[in-house]
N, C-alpha and C positions, 0 to 999 in steps of 0.2 A: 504493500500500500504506500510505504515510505517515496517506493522507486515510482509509479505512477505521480506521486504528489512531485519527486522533482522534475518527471518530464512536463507535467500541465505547467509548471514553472518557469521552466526554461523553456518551451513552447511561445509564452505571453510574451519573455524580455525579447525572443527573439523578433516575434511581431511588431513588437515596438522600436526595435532597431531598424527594424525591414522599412519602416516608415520613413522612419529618417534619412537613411542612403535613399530612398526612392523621392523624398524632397530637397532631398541636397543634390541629387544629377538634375533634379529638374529645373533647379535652383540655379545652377550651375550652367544648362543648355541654356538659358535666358539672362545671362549676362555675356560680358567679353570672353570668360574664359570659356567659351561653350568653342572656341577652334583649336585651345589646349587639350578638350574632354576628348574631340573629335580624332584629335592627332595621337592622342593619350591610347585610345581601344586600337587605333589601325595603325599601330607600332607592329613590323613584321617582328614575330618570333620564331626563329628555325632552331630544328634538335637533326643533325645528323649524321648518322651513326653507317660509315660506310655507304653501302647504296642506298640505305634507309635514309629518306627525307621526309621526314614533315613540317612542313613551311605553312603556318597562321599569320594573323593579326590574332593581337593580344585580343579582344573581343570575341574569337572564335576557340581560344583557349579558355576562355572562362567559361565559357558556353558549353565545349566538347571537352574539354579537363578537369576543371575545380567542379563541375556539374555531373560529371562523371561519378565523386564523392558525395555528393548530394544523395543521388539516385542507388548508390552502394548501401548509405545508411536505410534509406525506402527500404530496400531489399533484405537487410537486417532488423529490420522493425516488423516488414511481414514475415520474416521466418518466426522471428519469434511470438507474435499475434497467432500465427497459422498452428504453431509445437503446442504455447501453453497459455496464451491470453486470451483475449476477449473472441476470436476466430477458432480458438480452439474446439469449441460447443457449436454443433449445427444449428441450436438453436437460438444462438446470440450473432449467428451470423445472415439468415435470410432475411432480419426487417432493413439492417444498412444496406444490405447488398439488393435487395429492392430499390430502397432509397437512391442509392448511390446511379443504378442502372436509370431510373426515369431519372435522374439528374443530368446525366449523359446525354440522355436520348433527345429531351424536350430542348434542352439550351442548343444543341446541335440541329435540330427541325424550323425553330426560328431563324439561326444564322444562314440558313440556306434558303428558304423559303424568301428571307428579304437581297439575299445575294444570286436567287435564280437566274440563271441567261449569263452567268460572268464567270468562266473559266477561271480567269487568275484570280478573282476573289474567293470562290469557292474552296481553294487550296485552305480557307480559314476555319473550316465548318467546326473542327473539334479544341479549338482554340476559348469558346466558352464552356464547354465542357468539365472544364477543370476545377480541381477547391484546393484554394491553398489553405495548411493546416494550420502554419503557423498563423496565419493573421488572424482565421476562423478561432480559433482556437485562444490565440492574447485577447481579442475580442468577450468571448465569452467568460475568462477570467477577473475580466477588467470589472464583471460582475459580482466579482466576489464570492462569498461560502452562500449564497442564495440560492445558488445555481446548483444542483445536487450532483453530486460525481458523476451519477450514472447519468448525466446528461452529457456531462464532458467526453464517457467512455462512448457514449452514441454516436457522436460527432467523430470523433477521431475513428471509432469503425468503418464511420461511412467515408471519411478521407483518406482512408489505406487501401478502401476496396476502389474507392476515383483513384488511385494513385497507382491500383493492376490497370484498370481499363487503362491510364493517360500510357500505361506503359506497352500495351498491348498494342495501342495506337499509332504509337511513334514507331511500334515495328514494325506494323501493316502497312501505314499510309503515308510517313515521312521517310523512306528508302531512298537513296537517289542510286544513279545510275548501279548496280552491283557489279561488284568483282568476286565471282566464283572464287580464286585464286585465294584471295585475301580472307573470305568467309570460312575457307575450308580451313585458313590455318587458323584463324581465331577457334573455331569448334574444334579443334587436337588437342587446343588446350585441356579440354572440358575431362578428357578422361586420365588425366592429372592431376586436376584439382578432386576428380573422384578418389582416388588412390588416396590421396593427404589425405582425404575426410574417412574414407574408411579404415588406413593407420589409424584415424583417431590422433595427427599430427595438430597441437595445441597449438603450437606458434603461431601466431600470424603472418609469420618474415617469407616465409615458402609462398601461400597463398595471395598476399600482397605481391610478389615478384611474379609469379604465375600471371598472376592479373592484370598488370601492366602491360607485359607482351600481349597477352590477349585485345588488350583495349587497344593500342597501336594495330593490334591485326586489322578489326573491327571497322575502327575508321578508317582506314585505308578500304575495306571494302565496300563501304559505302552505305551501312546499317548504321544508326547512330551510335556513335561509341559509348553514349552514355550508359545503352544497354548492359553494356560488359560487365557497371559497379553490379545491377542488379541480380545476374547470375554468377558474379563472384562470392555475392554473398549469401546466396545458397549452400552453399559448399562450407562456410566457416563452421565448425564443429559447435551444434548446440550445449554438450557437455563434455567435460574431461573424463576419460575410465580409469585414470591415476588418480583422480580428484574430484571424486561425484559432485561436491558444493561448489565445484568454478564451473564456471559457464564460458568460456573462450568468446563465443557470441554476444552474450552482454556486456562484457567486459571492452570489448571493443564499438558495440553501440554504444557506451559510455564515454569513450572516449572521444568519440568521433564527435559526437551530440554538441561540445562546447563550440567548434573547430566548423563547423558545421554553421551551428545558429546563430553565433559574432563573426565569424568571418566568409566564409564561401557566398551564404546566402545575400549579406549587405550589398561584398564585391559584384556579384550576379545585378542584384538589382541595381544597386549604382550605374551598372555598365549598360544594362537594359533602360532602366527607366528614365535616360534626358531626351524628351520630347522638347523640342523650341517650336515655340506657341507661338513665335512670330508670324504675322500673315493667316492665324488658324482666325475662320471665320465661323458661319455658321451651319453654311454651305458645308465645308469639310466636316464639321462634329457633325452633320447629318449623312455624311457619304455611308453608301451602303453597310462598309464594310466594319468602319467602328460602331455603328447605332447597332445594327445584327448583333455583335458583342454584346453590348453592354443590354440590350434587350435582352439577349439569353440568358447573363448571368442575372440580371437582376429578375428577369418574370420566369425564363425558363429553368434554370437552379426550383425558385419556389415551388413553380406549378409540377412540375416532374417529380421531387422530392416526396412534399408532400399528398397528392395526388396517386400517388404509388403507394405510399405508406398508408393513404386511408383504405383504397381497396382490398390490399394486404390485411390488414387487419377488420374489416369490415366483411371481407369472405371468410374471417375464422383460421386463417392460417397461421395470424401471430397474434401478439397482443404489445399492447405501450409497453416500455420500459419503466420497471419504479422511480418514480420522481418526474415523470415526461408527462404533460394532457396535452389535448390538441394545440390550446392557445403558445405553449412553448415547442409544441414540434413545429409550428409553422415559423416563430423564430428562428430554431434551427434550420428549417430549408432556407429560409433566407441569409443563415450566413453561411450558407453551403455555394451562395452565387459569389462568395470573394476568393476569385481566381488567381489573385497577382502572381505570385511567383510563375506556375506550373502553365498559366497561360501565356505568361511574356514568352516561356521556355518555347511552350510549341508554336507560338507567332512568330519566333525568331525561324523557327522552321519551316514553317506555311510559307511565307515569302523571302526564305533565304536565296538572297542575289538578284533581287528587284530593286535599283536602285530607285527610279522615278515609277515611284507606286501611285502617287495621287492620293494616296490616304494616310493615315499612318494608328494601324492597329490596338499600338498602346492606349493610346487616346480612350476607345470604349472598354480595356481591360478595367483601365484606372477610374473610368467614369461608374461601370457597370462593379466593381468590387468597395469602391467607394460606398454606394445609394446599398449595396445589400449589407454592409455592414453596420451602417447607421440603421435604417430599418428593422435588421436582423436586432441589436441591441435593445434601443426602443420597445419593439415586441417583447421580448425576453424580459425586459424590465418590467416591466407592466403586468404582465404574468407573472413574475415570481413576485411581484409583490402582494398582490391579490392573495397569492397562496401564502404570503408572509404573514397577512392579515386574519386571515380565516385560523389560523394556528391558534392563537391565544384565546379563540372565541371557545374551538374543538375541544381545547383542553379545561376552559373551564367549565364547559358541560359535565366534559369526565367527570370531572372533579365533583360537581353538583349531584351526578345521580351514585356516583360510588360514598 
């Protein structure tokens, strides 16, 4: 319970970091130094190693390398959700994974529906789709002990199972051209890192270097490399047979967690989020492509969330969660529409190598994750206090007839 109380912790500070790098590049593209910020990300960086090249801009390192650890912790967060957490029980996992699936499905049905007829917009569809956890998640803290755990454990279900589908996503529909060649040697890996885990090799030093190669294979083949953290981290050994009380696995989701929520994630969003507003009229915040966004996260998030979850439980297959009524699930769907992080991620993908877009996609991430978190709060507020209220009345009934 201790270790849940410090991740909903470090979850919030990290949201509220997230904020900050995400108003300081914005901050930043809207004065003079926005041609230092510019010059700053398309800094070339090469690594190479004999015939091995691989030649970025800083921008694209941070996107396909430090994101790369991002996505590695995801994949140790669901192994260990899937062995012995909240995923573990079939039955604590069909209401988010409901949730989670009309979440997907409805913010993606708007984004297209208002971008129909446009080929290169359409490359946006699954870009609303997405819930970022940590801001969802600071958000819902920022409410304090009101808010009952098993609300926080709902949310966070249902943003690990958005967190399969974004990943599932990115390796159906964000591929670029493939290299056989390159694919086949990233998967050789894969029956290496089988052998570690089945030794029951605790290190992480073997696993990590394994890993590496594999992720250079990876994007050279033209699957995203970020995929690599998440099936690296499959493989890291859930327990030690030397030492039944270590967990190799936690042990390193703990570590990574700081490394992760103060630095990777600020860097990412810094480097993502300087939009210059300069010339932005009203014409462009209506253009198809950002309104479709922020329309999905803000109406399609709600209405798919919830909307799934009622039927769900209104045919008798589940039931609320203790501490959850309607008026706070529908809260929750609305702060299941703040995308930031995990939509900048696949925007940056949807139109990687568009220079003269005509639009510019962050715009409805940050408009649409903005209105569901203010909303989502508000709601949530308003509901827990109602049930804040009724508490004292409950109890002195008790009290009266006993």
């Amino acid at each position: 319970m201790d270790l849940l109380k410090d991740f909903f912790k470090l979850e919030a500070a990290s949201g509220i970091i997230l904020v900050i790098a995400a108003l300081f590049a914005i901050v930043v593209a809207n004065t003079p130094l926005f041609v230092f910020y510019e010059q700053l990300l398309n800094i070339p960086v090469q690594v190479r190693f004999g015939p091995l090249d691989v030649a970025k801009p800083l921008l694209l390192w941070i996107n396909d390398g430090l994101m790369a650890v991002f996505f590695f912790l995801v994949g140790l967060e669901l192994k260990r959700e899937i062995m012995e957490g909240e995923l573990s029980d079939p039955k604590n996992v069909a209401l988010p994974a409901v949730a989670a699936f009309g979440g997907m499905l409805f913010p993606a049905i708007i984004y297209t529906i208002i971008n129909l007829g446009d080929p290169i917009a359409g490359h946006g569809w699954a870009i609303p789709a997405a819930t970022d956890i940590a801001f969802a998640l600071g958000i819902l803290v920022l409410l304090g002990d009101r808010v009952p755990t098993s609300v926080k454990v709902f949310l966070v279900s249902i943003a690990i199972i958005d967190d399969i589908g974004a990943i599932v996503i990115i390796a159906l529909f964000y591929t670029s051209k493939l290299s056989v060649t390159a694919l086949l040697i990233g998967l050789s890996f894969l029956p290496l890192l089988y052998l570690l885990n089945r030794k029951n090799v605790t290190s992480v030093t073997p696993y990590l270097f394994i890993g590496t190669l594999m992720w250079v294979a990876i994007l050279k083949s033209g699957v995203h490399a970020t995929l690599a953290g998440v099936v690296l981290a499959f493989f890291i050994p859930m327990r030690s047979n030397e030492y039944p009380d270590r967990s190799p696995l936690k042990e390193l989701e703990h570590d990574l967690h700081t490394a992760v929520a103060y630095g990777i994630l600020p860097v990412f969003a810094f480097a993502n989020a300087g939009i210059n507003l300069s010339g932005v009229s009203m014409e462009f915040l209506l253009h198809p492509v950002p309104l479709g966004i922020a329309l999905g996260l803000f109406f399609g998030k709600q209405i798919g969330v919830f909307t799934f979850c009622w039927l769900f439980i209104k045919c008798g297959f589940g039931k609320l969660p203790s501490g959850l009524n309607w008026s706070v699930l529908y809260g929750v769907s609305l702060l299941c529409g703040v995308g930031f992080t995990m939509s900048l991620f696949i925007g940056s993908l949807a139109f990687e190598g568009l220079t003269d877009k005509g639009f510019d996609e962050r715009l409805g991430i940050i408009i649409g994750s903005v209105m569901s978190g203010v909303a989502g709060y508000l709601v949530i507020k308003k509901a827990t206090a109602k049930e804040k209220e009724k508490a004292p009345v409950e109890e002195a009934l008790i009290e009266q007839f006993n």
